[in-house]
RODO-316139 format. One line per 8 residues: number of its first residue (from 1); their letters; for each residue x, y, z of N, C-alpha, C. Coordinates in nm, 4 decimals, always signed. Atoms other than C-alpha are relative to their C-alpha. Example, Ala and Ser with C-alpha at 12.3 -4.5 7.8 and 13.67 -1.06 7.14 Angstrom:
RODO-316139
1 = AS = +0.0890/-0.1190/+0.0000/+1.2300/-0.4500/+0.7800/+0.0900/+0.1200/+0.0000  -0.0820/-0.1190/-0.0060/+1.3670/-0.1060/+0.7140/-0.0770/+0.1090/+0.0730
//
This chain:
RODO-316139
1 = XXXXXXXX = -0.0502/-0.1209/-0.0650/+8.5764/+7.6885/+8.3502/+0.0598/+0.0934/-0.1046  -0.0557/-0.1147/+0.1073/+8.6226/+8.0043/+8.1180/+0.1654/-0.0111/+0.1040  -0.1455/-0.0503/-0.0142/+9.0128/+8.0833/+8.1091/-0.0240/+0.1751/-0.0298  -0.0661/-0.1793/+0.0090/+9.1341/+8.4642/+8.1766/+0.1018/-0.0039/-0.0369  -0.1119/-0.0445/+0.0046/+9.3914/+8.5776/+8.0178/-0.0175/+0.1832/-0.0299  -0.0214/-0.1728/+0.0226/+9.5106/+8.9373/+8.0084/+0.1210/+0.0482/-0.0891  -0.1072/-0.0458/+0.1223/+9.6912/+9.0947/+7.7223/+0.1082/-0.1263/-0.0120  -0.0891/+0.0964/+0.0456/+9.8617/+8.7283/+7.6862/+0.1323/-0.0363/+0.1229
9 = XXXXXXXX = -0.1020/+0.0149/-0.1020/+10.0619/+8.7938/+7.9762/+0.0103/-0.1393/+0.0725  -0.0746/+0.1080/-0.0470/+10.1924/+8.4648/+8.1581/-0.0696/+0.0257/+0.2059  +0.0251/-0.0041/-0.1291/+10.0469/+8.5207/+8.5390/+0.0291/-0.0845/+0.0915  -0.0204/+0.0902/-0.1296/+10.1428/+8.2457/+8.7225/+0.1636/-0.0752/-0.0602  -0.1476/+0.0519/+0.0065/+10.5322/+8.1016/+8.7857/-0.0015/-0.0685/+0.0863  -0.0225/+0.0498/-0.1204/+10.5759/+7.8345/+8.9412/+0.0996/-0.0554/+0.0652  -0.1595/-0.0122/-0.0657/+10.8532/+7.7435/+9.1712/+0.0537/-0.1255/+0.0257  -0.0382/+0.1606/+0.0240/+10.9083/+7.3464/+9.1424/-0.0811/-0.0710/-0.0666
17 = XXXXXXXX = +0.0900/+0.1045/+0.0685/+10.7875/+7.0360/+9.0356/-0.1232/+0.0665/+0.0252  +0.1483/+0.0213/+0.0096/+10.4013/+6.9969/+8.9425/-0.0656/-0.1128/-0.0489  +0.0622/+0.0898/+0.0582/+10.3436/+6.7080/+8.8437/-0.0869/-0.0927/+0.0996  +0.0497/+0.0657/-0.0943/+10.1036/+6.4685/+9.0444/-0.0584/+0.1110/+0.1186  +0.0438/-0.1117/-0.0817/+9.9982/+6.7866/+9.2105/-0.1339/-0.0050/+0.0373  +0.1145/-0.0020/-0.0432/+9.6909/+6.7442/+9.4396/-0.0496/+0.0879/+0.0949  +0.0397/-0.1038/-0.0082/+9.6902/+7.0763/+9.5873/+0.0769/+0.1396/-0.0260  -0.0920/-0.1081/+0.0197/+9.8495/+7.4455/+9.5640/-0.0301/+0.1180/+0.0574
25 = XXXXXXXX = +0.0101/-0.1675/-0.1004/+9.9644/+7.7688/+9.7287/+0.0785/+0.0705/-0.1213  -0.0646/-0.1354/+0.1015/+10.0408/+8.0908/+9.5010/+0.0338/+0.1102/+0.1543  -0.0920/-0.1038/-0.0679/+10.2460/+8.3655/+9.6738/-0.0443/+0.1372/-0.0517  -0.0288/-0.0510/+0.0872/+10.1808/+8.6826/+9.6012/+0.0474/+0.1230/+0.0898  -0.0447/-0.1323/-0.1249/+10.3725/+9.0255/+9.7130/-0.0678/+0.1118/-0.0202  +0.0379/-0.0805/+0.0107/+10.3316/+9.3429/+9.7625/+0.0178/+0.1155/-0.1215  -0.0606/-0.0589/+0.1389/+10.3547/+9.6709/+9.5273/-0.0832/+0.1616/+0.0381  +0.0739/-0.1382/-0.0373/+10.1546/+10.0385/+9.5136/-0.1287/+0.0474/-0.0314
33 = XXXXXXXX = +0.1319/-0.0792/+0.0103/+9.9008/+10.2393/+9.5103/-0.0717/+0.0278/-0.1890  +0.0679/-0.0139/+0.1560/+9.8945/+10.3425/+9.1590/+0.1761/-0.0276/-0.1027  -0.1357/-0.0511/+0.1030/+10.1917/+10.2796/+8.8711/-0.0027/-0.0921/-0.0428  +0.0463/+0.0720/+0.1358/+10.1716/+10.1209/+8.5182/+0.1457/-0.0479/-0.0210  -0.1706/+0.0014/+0.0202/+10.6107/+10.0742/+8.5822/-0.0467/-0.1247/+0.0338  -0.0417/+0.1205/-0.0072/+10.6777/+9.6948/+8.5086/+0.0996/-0.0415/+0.1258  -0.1044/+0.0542/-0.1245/+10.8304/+9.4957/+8.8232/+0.1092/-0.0672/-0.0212  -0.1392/+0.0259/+0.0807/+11.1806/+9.4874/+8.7303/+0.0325/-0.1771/+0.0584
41 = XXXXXXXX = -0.0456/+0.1332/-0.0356/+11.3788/+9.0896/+8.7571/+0.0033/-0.0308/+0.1632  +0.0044/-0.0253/-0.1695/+11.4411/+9.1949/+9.1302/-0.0538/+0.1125/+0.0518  +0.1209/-0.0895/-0.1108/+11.1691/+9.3659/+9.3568/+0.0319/-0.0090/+0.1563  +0.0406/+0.0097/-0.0883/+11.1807/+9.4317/+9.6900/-0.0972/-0.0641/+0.0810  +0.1160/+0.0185/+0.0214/+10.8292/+9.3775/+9.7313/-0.0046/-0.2343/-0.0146  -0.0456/+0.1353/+0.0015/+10.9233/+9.0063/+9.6010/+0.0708/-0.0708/+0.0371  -0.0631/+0.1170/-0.0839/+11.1768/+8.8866/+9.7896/+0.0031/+0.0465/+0.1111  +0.1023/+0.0317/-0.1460/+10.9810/+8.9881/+10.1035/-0.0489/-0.1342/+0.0031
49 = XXXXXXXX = +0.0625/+0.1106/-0.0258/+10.8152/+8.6874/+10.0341/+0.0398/-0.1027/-0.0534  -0.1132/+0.1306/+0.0346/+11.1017/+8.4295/+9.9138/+0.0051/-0.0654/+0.1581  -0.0120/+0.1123/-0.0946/+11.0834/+8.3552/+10.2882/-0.0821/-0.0400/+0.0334  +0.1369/-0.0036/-0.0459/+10.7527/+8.3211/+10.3039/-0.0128/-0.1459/-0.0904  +0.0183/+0.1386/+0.0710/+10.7803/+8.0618/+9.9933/+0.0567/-0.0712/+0.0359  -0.0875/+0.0765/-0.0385/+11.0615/+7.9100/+10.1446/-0.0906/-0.0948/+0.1218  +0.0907/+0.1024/-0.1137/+10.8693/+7.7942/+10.4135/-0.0871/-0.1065/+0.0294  +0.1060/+0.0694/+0.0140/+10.5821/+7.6906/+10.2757/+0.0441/-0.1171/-0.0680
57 = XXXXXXXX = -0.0281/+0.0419/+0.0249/+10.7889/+7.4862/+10.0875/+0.0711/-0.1127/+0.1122  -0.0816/+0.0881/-0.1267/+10.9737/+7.3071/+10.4040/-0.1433/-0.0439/+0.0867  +0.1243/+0.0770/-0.0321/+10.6161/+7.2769/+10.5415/-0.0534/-0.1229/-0.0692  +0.1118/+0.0426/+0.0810/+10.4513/+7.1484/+10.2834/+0.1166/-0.1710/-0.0946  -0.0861/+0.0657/+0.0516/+10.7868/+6.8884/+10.1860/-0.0727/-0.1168/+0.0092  +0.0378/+0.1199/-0.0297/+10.6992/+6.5306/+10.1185/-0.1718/-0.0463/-0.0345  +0.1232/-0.0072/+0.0078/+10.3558/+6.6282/+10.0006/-0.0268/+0.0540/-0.1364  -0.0262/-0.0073/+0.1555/+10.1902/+6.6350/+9.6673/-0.0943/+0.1720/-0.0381
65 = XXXXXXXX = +0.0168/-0.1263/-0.0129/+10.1492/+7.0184/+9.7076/+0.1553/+0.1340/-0.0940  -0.1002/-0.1151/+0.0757/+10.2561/+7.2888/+9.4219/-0.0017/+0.1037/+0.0405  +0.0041/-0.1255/-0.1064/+10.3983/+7.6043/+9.5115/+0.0082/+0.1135/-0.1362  -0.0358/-0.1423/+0.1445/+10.3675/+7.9310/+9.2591/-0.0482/+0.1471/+0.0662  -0.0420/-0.1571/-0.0562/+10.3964/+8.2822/+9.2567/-0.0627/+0.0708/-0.1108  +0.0310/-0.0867/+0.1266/+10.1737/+8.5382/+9.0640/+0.0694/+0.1200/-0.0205  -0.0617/-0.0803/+0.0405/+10.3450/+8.7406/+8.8133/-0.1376/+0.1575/-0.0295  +0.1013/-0.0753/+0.0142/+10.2077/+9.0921/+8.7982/+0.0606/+0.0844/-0.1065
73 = XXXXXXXX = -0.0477/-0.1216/+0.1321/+10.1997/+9.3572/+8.4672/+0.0522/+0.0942/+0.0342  -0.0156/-0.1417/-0.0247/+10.2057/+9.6686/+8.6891/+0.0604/-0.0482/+0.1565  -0.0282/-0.0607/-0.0776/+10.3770/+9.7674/+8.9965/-0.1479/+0.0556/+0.1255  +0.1627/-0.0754/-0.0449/+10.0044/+9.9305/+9.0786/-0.1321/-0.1027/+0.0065  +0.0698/+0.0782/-0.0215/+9.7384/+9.8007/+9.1830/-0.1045/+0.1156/-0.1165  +0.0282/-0.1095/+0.0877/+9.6004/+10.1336/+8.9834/-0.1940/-0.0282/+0.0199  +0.1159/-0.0405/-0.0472/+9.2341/+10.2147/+9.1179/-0.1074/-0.1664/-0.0912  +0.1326/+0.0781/+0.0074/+8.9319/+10.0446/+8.9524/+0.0468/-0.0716/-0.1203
81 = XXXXXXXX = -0.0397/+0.1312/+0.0436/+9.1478/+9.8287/+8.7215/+0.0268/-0.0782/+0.0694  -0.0023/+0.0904/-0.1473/+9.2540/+9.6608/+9.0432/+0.0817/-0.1309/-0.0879  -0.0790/+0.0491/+0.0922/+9.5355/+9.5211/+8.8006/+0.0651/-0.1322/+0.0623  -0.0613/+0.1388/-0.0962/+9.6908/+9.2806/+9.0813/-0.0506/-0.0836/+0.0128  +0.0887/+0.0812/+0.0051/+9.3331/+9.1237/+9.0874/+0.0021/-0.0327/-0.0616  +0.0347/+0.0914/+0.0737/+9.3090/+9.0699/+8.8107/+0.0997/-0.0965/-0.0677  -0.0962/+0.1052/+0.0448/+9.6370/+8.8945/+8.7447/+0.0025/-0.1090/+0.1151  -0.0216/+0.1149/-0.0795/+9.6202/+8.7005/+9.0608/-0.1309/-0.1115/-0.0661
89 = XXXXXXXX = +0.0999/+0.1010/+0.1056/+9.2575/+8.5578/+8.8780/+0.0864/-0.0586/-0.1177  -0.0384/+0.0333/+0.1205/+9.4463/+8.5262/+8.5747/+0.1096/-0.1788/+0.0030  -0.1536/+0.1120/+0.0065/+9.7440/+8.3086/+8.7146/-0.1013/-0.1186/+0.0844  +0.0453/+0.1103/-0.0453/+9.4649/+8.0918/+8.8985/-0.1016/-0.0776/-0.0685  +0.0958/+0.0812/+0.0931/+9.2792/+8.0062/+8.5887/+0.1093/-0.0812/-0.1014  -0.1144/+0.0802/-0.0126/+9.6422/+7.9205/+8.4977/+0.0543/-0.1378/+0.0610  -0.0298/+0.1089/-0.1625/+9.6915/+7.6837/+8.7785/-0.1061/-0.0662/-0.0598  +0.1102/+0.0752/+0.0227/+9.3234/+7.5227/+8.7128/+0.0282/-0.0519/-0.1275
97 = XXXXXXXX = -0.0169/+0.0512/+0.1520/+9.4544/+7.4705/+8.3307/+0.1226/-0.1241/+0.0112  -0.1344/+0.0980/+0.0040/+9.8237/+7.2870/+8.4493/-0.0505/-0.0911/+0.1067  +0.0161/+0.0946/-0.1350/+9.6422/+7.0816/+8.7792/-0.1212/-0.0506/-0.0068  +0.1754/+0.0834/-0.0517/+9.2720/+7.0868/+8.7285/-0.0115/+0.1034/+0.1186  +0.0084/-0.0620/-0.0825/+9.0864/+7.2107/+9.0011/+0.0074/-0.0427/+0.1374  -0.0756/+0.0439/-0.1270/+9.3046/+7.1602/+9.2995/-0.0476/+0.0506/+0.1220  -0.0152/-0.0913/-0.1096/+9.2317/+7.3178/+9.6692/+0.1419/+0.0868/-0.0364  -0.1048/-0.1039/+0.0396/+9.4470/+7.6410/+9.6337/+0.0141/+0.0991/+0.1218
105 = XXXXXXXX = +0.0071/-0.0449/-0.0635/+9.5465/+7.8327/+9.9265/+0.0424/+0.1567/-0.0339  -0.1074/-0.1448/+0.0564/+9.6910/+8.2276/+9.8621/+0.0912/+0.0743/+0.0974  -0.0275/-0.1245/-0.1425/+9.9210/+8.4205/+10.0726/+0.0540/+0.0964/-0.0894  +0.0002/-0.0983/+0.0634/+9.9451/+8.7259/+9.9900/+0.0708/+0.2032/+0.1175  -0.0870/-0.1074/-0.1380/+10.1250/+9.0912/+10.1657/-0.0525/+0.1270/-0.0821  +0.0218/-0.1564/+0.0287/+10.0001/+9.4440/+10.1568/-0.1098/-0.0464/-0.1567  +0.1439/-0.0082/+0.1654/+9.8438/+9.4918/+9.7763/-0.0057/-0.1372/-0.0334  +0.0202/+0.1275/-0.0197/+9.9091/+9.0939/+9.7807/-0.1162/-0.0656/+0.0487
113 = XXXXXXXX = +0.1243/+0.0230/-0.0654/+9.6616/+9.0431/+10.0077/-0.0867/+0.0583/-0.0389  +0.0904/-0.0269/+0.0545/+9.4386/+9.2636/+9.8928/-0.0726/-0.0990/-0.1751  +0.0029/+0.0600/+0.1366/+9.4636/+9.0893/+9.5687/-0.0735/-0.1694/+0.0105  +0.0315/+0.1658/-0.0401/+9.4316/+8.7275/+9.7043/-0.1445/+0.0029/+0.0674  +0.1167/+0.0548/-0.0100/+9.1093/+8.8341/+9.8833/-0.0890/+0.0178/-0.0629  +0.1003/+0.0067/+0.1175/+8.9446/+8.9457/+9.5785/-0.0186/-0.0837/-0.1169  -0.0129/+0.1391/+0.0994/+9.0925/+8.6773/+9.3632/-0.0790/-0.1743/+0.0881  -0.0265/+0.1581/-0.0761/+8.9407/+8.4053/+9.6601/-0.1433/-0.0609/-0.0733
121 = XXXXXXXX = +0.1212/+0.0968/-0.0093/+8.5988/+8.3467/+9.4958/+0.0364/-0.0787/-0.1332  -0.0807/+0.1287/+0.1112/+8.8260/+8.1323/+9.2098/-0.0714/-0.1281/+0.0665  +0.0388/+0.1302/-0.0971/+8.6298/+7.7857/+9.2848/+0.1513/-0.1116/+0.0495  -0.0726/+0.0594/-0.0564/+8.9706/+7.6514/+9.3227/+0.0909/+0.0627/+0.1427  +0.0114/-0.0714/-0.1308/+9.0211/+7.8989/+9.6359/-0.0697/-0.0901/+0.1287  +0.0461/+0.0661/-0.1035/+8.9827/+7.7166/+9.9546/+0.0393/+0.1139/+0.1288  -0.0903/-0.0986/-0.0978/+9.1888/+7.9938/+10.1658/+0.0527/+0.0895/-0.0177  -0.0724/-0.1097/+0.0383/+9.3624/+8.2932/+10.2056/+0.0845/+0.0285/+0.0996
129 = XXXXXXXX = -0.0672/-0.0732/-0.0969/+9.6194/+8.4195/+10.4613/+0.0620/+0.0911/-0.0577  -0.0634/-0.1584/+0.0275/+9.6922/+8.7653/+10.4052/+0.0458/+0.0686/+0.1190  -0.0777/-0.0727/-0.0731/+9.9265/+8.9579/+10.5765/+0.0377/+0.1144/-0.0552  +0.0282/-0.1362/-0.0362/+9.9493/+9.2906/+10.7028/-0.0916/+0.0573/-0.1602  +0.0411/+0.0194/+0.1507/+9.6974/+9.2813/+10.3916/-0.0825/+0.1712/+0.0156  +0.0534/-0.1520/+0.0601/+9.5751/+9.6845/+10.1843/-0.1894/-0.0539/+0.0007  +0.1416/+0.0050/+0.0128/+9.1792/+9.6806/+10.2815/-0.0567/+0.1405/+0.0388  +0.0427/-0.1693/-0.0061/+9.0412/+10.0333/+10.1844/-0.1591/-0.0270/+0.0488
137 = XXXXXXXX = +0.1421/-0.0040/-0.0341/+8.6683/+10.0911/+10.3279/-0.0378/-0.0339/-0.1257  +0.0908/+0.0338/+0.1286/+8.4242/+9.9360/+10.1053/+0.0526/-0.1729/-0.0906  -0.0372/+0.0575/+0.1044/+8.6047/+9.6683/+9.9584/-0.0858/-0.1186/+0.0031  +0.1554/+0.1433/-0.0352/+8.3490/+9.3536/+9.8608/+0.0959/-0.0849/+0.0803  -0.0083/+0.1188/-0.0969/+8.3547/+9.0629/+10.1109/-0.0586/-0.1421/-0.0631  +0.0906/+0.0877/+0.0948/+8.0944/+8.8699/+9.8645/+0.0779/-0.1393/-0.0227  -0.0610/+0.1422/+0.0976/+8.3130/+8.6352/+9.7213/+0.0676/-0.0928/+0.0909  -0.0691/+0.0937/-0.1464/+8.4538/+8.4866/+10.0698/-0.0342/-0.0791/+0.0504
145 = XXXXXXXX = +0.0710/+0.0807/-0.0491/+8.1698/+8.3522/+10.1480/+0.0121/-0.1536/-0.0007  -0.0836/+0.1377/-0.0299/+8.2669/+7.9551/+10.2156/+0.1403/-0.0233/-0.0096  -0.1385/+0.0131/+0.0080/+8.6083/+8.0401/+10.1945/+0.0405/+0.0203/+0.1675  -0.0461/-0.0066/-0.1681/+8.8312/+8.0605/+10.5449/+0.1223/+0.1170/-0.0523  -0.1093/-0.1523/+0.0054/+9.0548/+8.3769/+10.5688/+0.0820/-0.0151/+0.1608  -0.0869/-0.0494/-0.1443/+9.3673/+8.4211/+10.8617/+0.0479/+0.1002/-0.0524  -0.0934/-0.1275/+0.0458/+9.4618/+8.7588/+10.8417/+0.1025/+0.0330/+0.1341  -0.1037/-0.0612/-0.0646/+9.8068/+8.8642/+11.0223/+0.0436/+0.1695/-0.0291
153 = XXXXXXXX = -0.0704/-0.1736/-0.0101/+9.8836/+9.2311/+11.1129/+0.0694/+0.0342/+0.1023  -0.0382/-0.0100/-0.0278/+10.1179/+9.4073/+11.2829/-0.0107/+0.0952/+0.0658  +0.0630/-0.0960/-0.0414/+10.0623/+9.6249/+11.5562/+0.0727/+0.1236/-0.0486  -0.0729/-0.1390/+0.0229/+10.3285/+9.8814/+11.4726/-0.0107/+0.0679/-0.1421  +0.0323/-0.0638/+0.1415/+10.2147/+9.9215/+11.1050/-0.0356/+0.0777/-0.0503  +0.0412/-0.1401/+0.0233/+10.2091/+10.2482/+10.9525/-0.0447/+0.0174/-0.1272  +0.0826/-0.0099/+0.0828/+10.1176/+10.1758/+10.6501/-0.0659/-0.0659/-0.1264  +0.1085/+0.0203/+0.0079/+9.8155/+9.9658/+10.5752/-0.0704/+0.0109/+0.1776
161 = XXXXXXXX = +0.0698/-0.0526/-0.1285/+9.5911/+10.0001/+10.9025/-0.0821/-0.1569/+0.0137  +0.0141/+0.0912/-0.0529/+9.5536/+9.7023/+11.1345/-0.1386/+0.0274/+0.0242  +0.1251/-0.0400/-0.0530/+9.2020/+9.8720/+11.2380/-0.0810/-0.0925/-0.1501  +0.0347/+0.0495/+0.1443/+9.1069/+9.8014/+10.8524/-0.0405/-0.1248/-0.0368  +0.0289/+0.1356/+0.0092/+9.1641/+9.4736/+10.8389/-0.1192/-0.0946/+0.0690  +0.0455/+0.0618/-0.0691/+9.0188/+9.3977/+11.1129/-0.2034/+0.0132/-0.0070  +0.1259/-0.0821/+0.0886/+8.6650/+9.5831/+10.9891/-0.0133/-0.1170/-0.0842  +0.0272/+0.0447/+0.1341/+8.7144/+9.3739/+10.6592/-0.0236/-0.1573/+0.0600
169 = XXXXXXXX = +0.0303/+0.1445/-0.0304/+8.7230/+9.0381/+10.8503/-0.1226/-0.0343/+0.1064  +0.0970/+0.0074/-0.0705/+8.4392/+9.1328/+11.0641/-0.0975/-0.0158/-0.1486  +0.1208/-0.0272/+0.0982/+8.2016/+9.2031/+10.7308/+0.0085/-0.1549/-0.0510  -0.0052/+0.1702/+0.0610/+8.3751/+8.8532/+10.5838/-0.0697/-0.1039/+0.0579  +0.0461/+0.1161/-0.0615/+8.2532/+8.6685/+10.8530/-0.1690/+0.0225/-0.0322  +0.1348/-0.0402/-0.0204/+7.9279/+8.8370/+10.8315/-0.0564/-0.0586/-0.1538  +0.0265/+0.0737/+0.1206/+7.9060/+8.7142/+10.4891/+0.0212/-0.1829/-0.0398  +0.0031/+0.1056/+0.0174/+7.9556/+8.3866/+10.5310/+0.1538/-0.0555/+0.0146
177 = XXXXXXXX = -0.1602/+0.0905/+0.0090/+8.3452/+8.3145/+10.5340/+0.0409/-0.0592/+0.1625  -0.0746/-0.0092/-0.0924/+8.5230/+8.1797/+10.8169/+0.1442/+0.0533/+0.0246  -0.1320/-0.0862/-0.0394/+8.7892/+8.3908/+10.9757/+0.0508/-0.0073/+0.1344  -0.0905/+0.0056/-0.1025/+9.0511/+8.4113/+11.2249/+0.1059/+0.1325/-0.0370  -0.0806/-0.0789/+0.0293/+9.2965/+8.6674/+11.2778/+0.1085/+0.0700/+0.1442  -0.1033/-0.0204/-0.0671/+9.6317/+8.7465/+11.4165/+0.0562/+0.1374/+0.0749  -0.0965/-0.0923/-0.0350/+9.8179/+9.0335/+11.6125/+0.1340/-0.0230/-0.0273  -0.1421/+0.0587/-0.0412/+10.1837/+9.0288/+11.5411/+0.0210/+0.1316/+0.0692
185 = XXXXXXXX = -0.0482/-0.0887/-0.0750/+10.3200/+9.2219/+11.8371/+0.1437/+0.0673/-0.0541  -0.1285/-0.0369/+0.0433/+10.5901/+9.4467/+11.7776/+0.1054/+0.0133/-0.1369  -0.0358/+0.0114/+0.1073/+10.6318/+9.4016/+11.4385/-0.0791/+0.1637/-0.0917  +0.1210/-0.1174/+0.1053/+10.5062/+9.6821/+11.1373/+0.0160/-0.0635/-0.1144  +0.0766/+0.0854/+0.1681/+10.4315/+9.6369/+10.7586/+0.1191/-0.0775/-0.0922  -0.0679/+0.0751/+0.1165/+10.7734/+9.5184/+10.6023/+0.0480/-0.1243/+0.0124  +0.0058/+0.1258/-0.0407/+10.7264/+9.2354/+10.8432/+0.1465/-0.1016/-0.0062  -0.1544/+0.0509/-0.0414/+11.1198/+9.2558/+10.9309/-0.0008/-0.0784/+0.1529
193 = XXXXXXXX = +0.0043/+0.0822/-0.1674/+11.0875/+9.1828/+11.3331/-0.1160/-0.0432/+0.0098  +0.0685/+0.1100/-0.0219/+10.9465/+8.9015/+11.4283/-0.0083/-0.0881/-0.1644  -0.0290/+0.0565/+0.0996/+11.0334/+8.7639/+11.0834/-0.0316/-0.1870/-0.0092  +0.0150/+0.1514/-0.0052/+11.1024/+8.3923/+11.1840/-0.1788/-0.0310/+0.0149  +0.1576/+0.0101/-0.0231/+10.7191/+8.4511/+11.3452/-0.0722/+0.0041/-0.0677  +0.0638/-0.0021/+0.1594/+10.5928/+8.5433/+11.0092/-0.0052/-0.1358/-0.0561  +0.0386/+0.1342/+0.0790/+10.6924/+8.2727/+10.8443/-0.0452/-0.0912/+0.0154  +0.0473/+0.1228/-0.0757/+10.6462/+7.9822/+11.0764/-0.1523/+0.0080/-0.0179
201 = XXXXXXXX = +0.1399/+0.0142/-0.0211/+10.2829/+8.0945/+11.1233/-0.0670/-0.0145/-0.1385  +0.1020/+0.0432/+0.0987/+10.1785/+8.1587/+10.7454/+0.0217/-0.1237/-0.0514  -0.0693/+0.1903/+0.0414/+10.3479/+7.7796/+10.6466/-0.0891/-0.0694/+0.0659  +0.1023/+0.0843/-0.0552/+10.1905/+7.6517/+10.9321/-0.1416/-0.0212/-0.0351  +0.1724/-0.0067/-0.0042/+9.8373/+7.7879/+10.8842/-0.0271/-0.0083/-0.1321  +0.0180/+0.0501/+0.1450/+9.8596/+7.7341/+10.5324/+0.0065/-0.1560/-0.0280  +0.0227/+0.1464/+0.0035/+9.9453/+7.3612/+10.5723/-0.1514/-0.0606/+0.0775  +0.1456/+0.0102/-0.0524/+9.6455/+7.3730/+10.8337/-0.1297/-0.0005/-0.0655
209 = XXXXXXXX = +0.1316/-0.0620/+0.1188/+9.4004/+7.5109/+10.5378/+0.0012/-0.1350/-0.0630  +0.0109/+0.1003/+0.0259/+9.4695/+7.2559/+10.3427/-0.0209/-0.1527/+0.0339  +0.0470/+0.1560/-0.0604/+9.4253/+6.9494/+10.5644/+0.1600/-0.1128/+0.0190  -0.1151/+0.0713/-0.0155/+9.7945/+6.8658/+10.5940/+0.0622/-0.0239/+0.1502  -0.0300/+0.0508/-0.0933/+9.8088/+6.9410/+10.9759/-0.0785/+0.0460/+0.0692  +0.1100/-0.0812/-0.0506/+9.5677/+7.0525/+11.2520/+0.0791/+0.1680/+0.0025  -0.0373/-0.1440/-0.0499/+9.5171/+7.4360/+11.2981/+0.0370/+0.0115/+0.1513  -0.0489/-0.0641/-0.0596/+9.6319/+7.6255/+11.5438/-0.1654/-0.0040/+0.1395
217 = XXXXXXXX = +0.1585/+0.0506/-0.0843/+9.3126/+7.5093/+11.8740/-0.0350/+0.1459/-0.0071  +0.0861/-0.1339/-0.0340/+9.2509/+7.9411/+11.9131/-0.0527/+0.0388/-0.1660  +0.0817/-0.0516/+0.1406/+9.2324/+7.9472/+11.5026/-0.1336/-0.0907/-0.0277  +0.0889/+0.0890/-0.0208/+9.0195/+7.6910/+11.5044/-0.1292/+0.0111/+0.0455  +0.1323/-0.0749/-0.0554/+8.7780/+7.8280/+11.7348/-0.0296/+0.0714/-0.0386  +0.0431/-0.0764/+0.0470/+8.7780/+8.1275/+11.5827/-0.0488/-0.0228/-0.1355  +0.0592/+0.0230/+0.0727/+8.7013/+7.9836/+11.2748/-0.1615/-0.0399/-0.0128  +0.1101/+0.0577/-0.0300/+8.4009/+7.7988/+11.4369/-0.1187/+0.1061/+0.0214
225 = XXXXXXXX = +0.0999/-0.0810/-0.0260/+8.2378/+8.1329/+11.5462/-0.1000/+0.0722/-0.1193  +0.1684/-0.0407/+0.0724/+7.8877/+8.2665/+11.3834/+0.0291/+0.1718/-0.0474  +0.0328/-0.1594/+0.0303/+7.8207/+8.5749/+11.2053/+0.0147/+0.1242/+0.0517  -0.0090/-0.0830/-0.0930/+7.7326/+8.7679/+11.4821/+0.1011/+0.0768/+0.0682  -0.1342/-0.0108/-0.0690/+8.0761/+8.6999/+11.6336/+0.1188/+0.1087/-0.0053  -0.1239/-0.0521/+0.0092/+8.3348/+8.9435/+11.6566/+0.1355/-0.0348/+0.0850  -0.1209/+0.0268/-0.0468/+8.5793/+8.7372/+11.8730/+0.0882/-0.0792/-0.1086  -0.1364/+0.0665/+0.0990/+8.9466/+8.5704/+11.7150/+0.0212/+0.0619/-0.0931
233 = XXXXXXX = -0.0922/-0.0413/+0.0843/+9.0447/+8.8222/+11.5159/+0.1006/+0.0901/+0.0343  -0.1041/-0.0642/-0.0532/+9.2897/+8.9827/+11.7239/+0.1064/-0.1302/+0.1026  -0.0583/+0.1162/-0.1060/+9.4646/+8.6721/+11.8665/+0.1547/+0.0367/-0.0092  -0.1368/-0.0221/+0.0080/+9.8239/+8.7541/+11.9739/+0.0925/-0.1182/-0.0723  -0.1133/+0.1090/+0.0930/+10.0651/+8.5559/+11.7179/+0.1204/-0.0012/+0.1695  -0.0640/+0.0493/-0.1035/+10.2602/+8.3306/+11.9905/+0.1498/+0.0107/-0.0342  -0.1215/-0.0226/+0.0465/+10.6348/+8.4365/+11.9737/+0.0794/-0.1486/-0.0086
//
């Protein structure tokens, strides 16, 4: 497996033990549209999703499952460098260098998600749950193909577009991935209300990916459906 690295940078941190590690989830957050400004010690953006690791961590306890977090250069996702991609690749050829090649799940938020579903055709990619995840028209689906995707959005979200997503997980399926996908009612993008609901579900369905507990019987099904299919990707997240 070629190694990526990018300008030497360090891409992947991880957040406990690793040793004996026989699978792993990377975290990754959100950030902007365009800007080359370094993500200072404390981000916003990043400890959105401290409860998100926290979780996965209380899920995933007792199990020989590592948990890490990709570090990013830029702030920006910055157009057709797609800079977040390529550090979330970077920190998972990272991961494949300290574990081998483990099942690896990603969750990922806003340019996170975007990032995690272009980083998923990593062969150590088994999954992705992205939430309220940045999917501009056009973006490839290619690389999804045998991978499983749950995407969570929020109906009140103003800004990435629940319509979007939901587009991007129709083409995924059409390409071969299996998908499922969430409504969170009442919630929007900084995925404050309904918070506890956030987390519980990506922990859960992230331990589910991996084979640590059954899914969720409506993700499940929706995973099972064909190409053709456009049902389960609007399934109301159960309060």
């Amino acid at each position: 497996m070629n190694r990526v690295r990018v300008a030497g940078h360090r891409a992947l941190a991880w957040r406990g033990a690793t040793e004996g590690a026989e699978a792993a989830v990377l975290v990754l957050h959100g950030g902007q549209v365009a800007s080359e400004r370094r993500p200072g010690p404390v981000n916003l953006p990043g400890l959105r999703m401290q409860g998100f690791a926290c979780a996965v961590a209380r899920e995933t306890t007792g199990t020989k499952v590592a948990l890490g977090s990709v570090r990013y250069r830029y702030r920006g996702w910055n157009g057709e460098h797609a800079d977040a991609a390529r550090d979330a690749t970077a920190a998972l050829s990272d991961l494949a260098e300290d574990l081998g090649p483990v099942p690896t799940v990603l969750v990922g938020h806003s340019m996170g998600g975007r990032a995690a579903l272009r980083a998923a055709g990593h062969p150590c990619v088994v999954g992705v749950i992205a939430l309220a995840p940045w999917c501009p028209a056009g973006e490839p689906v290619a690389q999804l193909r045998d991978r499983t995707v749950v995407t969570l959005h929020g109906d009140r979200d103003r800004v990435t577009a629940p319509g979007a997503t939901r587009d991007l997980a129709t083409r995924a399926r059409e390409a071969g991935a299996r998908v499922a996908g969430y409504t969170v009612h009442g919630s929007g993008h900084a995925l404050l209300r309904r918070s506890a609901d956030w987390h519980r579900a990506a922990a859960e369905l992230t331990a589910g990916l991996l084979g640590l507990r059954p899914l969720p019987a409506e993700v499940a099904d929706a995973l099972a459906l064909g190409a053709a299919d456009v049902g389960g990707l609007g399934l109301a997240l159960p309060l």
